[in-house]
C-alpha positions in Angstrom: 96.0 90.8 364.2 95.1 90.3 360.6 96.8 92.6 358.4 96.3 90.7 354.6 92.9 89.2 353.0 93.6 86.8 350.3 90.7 86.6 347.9 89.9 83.9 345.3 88.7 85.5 342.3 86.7 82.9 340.0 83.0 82.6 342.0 84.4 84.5 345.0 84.5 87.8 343.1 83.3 87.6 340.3 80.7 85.1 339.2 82.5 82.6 336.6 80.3 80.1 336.8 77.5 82.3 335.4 79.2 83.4 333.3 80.3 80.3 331.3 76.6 79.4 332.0 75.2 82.5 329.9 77.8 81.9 326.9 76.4 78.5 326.9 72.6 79.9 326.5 73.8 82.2 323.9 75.6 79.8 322.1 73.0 76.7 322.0 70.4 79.0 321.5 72.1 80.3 318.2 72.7 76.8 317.0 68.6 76.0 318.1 67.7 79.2 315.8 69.9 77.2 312.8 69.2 73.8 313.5 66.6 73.0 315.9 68.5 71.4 318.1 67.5 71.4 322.3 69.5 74.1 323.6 69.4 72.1 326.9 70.6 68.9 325.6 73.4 70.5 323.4 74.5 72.0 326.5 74.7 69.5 328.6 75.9 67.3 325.7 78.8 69.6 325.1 80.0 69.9 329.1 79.8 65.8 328.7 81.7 65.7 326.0 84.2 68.6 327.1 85.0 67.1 330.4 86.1 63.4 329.0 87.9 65.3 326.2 90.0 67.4 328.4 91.2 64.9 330.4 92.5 62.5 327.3 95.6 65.1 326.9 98.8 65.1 327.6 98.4 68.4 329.1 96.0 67.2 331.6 97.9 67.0 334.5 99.2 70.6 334.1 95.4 71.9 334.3 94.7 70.1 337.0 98.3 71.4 338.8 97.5 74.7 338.1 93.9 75.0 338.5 92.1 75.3 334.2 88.8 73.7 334.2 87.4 72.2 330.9 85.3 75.0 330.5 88.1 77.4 330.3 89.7 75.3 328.0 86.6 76.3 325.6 87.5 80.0 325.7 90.8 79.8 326.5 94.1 80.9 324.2 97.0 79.8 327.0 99.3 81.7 325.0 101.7 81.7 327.7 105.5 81.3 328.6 106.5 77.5 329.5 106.4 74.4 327.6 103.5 73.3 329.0 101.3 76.1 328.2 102.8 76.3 324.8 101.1 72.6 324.1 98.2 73.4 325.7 98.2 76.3 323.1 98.5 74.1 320.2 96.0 71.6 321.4 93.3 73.6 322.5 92.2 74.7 319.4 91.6 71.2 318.6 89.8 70.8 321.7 87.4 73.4 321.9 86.4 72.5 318.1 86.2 68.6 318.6 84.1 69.4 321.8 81.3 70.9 320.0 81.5 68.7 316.6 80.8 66.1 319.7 78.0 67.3 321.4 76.1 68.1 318.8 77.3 64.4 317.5 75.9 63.1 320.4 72.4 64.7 319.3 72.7 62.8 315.7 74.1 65.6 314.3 77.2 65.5 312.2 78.2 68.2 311.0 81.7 69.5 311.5 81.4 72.8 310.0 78.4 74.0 312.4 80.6 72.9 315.5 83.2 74.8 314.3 81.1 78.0 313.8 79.6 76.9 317.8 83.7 76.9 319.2 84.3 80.2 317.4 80.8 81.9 319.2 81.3 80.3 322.4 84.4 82.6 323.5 83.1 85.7 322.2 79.9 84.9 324.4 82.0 84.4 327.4 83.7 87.6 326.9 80.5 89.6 326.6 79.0 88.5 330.1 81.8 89.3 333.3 79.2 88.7 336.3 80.5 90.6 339.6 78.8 89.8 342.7 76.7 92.9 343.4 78.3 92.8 347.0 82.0 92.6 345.6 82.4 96.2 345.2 80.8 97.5 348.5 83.0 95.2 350.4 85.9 95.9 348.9 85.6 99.2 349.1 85.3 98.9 353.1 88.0 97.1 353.1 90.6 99.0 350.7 93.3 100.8 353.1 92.6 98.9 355.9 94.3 95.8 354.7 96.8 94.4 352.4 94.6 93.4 350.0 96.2 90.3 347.5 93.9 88.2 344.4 95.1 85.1 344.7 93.5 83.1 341.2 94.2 79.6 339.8 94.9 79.2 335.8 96.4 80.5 333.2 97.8 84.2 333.4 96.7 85.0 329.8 92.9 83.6 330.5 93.1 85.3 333.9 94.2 88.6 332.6 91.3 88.9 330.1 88.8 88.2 333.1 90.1 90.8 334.5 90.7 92.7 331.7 86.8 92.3 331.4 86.2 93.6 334.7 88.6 96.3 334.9 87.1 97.6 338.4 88.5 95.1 340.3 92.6 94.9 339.5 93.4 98.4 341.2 91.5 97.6 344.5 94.7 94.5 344.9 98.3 95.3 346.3 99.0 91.7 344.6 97.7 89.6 341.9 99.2 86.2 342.0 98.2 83.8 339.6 99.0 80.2 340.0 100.3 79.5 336.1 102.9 82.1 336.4 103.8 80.6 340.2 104.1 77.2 338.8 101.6 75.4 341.0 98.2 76.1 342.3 95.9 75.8 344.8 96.0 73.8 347.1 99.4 73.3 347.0 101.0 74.7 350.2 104.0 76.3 348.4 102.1 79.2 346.4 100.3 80.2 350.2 104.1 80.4 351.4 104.3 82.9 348.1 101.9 84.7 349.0 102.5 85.6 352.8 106.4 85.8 351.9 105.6 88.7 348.7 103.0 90.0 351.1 106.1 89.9 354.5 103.3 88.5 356.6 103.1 85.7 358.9 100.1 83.0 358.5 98.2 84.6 361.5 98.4 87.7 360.1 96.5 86.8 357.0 93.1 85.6 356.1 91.9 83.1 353.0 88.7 84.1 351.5 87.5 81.7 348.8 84.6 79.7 347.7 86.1 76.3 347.1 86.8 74.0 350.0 89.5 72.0 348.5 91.9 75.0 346.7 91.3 77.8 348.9 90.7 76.4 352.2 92.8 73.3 352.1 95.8 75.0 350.8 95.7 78.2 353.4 95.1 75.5 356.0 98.2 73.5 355.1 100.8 76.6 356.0 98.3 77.2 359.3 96.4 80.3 358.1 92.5 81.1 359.1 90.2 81.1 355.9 86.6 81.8 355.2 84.5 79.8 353.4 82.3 81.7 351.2 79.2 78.8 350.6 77.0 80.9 348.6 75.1 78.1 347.7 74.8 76.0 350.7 77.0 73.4 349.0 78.1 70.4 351.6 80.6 70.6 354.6 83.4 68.3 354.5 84.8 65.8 356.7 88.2 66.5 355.4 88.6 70.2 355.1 87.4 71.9 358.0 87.1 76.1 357.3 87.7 78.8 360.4 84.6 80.2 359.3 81.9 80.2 357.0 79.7 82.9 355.1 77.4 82.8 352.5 77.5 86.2 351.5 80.9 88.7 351.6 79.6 91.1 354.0 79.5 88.8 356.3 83.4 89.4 356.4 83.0 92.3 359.0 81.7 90.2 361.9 84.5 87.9 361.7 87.2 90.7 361.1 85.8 92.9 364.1 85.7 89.3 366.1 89.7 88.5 365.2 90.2 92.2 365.9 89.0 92.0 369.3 90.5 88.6 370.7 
């Protein structure tokens, strides 16, 4: 009998990867109206240059640990307790600069000042577009007092907060918000699913993982033997590895599954 769903917020709930998409387009586009340069190209030049950056610090093996992308890094404050968000505080400053001054670098264009300026718009353009799935709040609605319902998020608490903080809506529909930078390690790490169902005083077959990423979400809820969902909204490939109980590509189909476990 399933008495908790688990959800994975970033592109299970709401739509992140849009999101940092559509600061991108606002940003480039600004520096085409100053400069000429290709939107597309500074784009693409600046997630090039952002990924190999990111992974040159010290810090690096915290973000992977506790789940902070390099696109997060370029909005990101991490003003958080522990020493290891407290460098990735005074680095990323550094890092969200140096990844523009970069890009556009890579386009022939030095000029430090203008990359600067880009770093400065580029969180202010994340903040302004919070995409929600327009199913997110219908299901959850459905689902609110039926179940335990938890938000179970890799990163930062500080970036996480303001995402929510963006999209106030969805905080009061959860009986627990867990974040993995507060827990100490993320998904897929089989410890913070064993924090979940112990805060939560369920057993793995009483709960379900919903989440869009096959190696956090369903990985780690498999490793302490709970069922998950697979949410493949874009009909991204299976894996030989990680196997999910079920897969949707849209949340309402949630209900089947839950009448189905309901019933056996």
């Amino acid at each position: 009998m399933i008495k908790t769903l688990i959800f994975d917020l970033d592109d299970t709930l709401i739509w992140d990867a849009k999101s940092i998409a559509m600061a991108f387009q606002k940003t480039c586009e600004y520096a085409t109206k100053k400069n000429g340069v290709n939107p597309v190209e500074l784009e693409k030049a600046v997630r090039e240059e952002a990924r190999e950056l990111y992974a040159t610090y010290e810090t690096f093996p915290h973000t992977q640990n506790i789940g902070i992308n390099p696109f997060e890094g370029l909005w990101g404050v991490f003003d958080d307790p522990g020493e290891e968000f407290q460098k990735m505080k005074g680095i990323i400053p550094k890092y969200q600069k140096e990844a523009w001054i970069r890009g556009l670098k890579k386009l022939g264009i030095e000029d430090e000042a203008f990359g600067r300026e880009l770093a400065e718009l580029f969180p202010k353009e994340r903040k302004k577009h919070p995409y929600i799935y327009e199913e997110t709040f219908e299901v959850l609605d459905r689902l609110k007092g039926d179940y335990q319902l938890i938000l179970l998020t890799n990163g930062s608490p500080s970036l996480q907060q303001i995402k929510l903080t963006i999209s106030p809506e969805i905080p009061p529909y959860f009986d627990h918000i867990i974040v993995s930078g507060a827990f100490g390690k993320g998904k897929p790490d089989a410890s913070i699913f064993q924090h979940v169902l112990d805060t939560c005083g369920v057993t793995a077959d009483e709960a379900l993982m919903i989440g869009d990423n096959l190696m956090t979400d369903i990985l780690g809820s498999s490793r302490v033997g709970m069922k998950n969902v697979w949410i493949n909204r874009e009909n991204k490939l299976s894996s030989d590895e990680v196997k999910p109980t079920f897969e949707i590509d849209h949340l309402e189909g949630l209900f089947p599954i839950l009448s189905g476990l309901e019933n056996r």
